[in-house]
C-alpha positions in Angstrom: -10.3 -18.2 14.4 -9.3 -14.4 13.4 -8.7 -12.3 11.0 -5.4 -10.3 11.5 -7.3 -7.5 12.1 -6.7 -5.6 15.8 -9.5 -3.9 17.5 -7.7 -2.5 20.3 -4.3 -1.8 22.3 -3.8 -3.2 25.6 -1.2 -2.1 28.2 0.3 -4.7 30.7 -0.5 -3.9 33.6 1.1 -7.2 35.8 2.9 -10.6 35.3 2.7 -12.9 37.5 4.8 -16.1 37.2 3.2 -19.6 38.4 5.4 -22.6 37.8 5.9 -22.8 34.2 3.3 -20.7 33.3 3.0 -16.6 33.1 -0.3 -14.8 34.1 -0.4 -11.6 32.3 -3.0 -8.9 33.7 -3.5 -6.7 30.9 -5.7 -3.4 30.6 -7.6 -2.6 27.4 -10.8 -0.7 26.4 -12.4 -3.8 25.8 -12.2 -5.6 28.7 -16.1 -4.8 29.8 -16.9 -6.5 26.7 -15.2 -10.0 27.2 -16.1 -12.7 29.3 -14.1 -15.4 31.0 -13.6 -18.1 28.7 -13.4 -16.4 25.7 -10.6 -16.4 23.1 -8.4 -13.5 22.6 -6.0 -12.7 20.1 -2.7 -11.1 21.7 0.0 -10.5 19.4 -1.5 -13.0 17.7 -1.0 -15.5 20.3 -5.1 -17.3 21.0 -5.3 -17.0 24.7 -8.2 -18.0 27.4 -9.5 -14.6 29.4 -9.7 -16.7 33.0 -10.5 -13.8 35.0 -11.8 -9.6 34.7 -11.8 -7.5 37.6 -12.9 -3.3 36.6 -11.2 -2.5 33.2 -8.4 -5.4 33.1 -8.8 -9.2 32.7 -5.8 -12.0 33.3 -4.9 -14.7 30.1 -2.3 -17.1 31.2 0.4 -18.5 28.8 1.7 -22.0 29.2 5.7 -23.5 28.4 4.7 -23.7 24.8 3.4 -20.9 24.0 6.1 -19.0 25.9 8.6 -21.1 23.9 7.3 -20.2 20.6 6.2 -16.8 20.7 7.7 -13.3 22.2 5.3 -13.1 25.4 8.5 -14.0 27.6 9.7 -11.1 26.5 7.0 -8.8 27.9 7.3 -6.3 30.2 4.7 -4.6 32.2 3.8 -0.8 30.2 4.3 -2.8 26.6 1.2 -2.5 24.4 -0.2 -5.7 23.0 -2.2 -6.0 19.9 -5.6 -7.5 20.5 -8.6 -9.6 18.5 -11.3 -10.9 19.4 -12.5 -14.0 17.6 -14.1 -14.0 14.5 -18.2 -14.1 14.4 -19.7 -16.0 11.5 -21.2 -13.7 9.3 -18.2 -10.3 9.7 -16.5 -9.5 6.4 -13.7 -11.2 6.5 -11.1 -7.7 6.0 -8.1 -9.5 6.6 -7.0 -13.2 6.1 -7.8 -16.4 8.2 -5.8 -16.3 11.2 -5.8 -19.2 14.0 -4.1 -17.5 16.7 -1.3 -20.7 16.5 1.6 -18.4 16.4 4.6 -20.5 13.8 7.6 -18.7 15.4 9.3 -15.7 16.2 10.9 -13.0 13.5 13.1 -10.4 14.5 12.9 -6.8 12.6 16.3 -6.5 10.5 15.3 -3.1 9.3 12.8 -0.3 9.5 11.9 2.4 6.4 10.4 5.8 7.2 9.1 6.5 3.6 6.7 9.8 2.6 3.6 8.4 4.0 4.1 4.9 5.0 7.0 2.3 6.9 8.5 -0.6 5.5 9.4 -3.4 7.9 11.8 -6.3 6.9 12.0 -9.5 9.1 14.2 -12.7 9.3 12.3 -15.8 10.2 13.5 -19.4 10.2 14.4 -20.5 6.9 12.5 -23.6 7.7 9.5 -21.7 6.9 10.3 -20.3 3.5 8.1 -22.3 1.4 5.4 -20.7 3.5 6.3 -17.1 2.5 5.1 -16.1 -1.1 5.6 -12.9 -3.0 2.1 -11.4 -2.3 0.7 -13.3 0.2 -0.5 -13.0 3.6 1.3 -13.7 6.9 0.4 -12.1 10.6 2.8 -10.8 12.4 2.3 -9.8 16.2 -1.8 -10.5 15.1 -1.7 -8.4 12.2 -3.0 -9.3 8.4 -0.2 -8.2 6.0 1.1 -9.0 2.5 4.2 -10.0 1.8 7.0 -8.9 -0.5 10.7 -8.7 -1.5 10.6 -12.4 -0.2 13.5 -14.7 0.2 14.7 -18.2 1.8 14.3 -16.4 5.3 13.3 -12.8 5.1 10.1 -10.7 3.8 9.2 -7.3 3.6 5.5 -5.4 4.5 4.3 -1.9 4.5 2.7 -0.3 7.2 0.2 2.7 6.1 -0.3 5.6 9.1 -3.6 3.7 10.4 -2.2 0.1 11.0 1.4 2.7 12.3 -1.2 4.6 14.9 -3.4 1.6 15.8 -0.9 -1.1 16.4 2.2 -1.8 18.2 3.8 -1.2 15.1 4.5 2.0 16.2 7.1 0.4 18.8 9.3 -1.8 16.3 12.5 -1.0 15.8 15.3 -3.1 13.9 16.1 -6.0 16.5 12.4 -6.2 17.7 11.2 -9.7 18.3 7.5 -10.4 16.6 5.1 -13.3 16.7 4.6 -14.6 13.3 2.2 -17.3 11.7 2.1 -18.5 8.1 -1.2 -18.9 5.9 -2.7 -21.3 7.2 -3.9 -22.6 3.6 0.2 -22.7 2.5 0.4 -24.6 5.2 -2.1 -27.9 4.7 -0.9 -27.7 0.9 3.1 -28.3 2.0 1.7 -30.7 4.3 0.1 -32.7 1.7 3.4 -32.5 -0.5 5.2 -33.7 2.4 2.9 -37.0 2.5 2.9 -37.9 -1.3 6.3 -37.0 -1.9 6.9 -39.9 1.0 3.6 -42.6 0.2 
């Protein structure tokens, strides 16, 4: 479990390709502090830290996960959001995020305003019922509130911080970002689903 908000930026550093899967080395400032077997937030994508060697450690990502989220499309150099997971008792800053990335959005337009950025986003419209005006969603790992929502598109801000500390900074209109719905929106249309068909 997360919370949609990123400690650090990592850099990839190497991908290795193993079958079907992808073993990504990546470099960060908090590699000394993980272990192996811990869960990492990347983008928003929960991954397993299998190995550390000096400052980077290797998280490999399996057909699935590779299907559903925008790691195939990382190149060594690209900077990666990253959370560690939640520890009971942290203030809970952002929203609760499970690190079970929904599907990918791609930026359909970027806003350089006096002070902040606005970001728009087309998802699949399958997912509009998840999307309320005001509400959360993470995309690429990050907490965010939603607005200006329709059947497939939503609009969030981006103040200087979350610009300068994230990979943000790197989205341009056509960019391709991990995104997962409130988890909570998510068990409600669920039960919907099941009494509208009992």
């Amino acid at each position: 479990m997360f919370t949609g908000i990123i400690e650090s930026l990592a850099r990839v550093a190497a991908i290795a390709h193993e079958g079907s899967n992808i073993h990504f080395t990546l470099e960060s400032p908090l590699t000394k502090e993980l272990k192996i077997d811990q869960s990492v937030a990347h983008n928003g994508v929960c991954l397993t830290v299998v190995s550390i060697e000096g400052n980077t450690y290797v998280v490999t990502a399996v057909a699935e996960t590779l299907n559903k989220t925008n790691l195939g499309k990382w190149q060594v150099g690209d900077l990666v959001n990253i959370e560690r997971s939640l520890r009971l008792g942290d203030r809970l800053d952002g929203h609760f995020v499970q690190g079970h990335v929904d599907a990918t959005a791609e930026c359909i337009a970027k806003e350089t305003l006096d002070g902040s950025w606005l970001f728009r986003f087309r998802f699949p419209a399958q997912y509009g019922a998840l999307v309320i005006e005001k509400g959360s969603i993470c995309i690429n790992g990050v907490s965010l509130t939603v607005f200006n929502t329709g059947k497939d598109e939503c609009t969030v801000t981006i103040i200087p911080y979350t610009y300068e500390h994230t990979n943000f900074s790197r989205i341009e209109k056509g960019t391709v970002v991990n995104m997962e719905f409130d988890v909570l929106g998510k068990y409600l249309l669920r039960m919907q689903e099941l009494n509208a068909n009992a």
